[in-house]
N, C-alpha and C positions, 0 to 999 in steps of 0.2 A: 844810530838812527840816520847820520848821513848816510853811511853809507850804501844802507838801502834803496833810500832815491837816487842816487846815483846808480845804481843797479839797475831800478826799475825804468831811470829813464835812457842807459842805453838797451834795456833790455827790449823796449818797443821799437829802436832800428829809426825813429825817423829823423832826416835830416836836420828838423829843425831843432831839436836837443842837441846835437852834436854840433850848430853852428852855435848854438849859445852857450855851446862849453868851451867854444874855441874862441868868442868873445872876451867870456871871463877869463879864459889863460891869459891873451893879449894884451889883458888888461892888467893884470895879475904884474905878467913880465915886466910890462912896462911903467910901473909904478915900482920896481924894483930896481928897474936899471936909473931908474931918474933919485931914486934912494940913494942907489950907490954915486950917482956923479956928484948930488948935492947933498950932502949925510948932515949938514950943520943943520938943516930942516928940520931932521927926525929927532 
C-alpha cells in the first residue's frame, strides 16, 4: 500500500511532492546521525 502512493506521487512530476520527500529524508538522516552520536537515548 505504501508503495503505491509513493508511486502515484512521484508519478504526478510535481515539485512539491519531491520537496517533501526530500524533507522527510533530512529528517529521517538526521535523526539517525544524532542516534548514532547519542545511542544512550535509544
Amino acid at each position: 500500500m505504501n508503495s503505491t502512493i509513493l508511486m502515484n506521487v512521484n508519478a504526478t512530476g510535481t515539485p512539491g511532492g519531491y520537496t517533501i520527500g526530500a524533507i522527510i529524508a533530512l529528517l529521517l538522516l538526521g535523526y539517525l546521525f544524532y542516534s548514532l552520536i547519542k545511542p544512550e537515548k535509544f
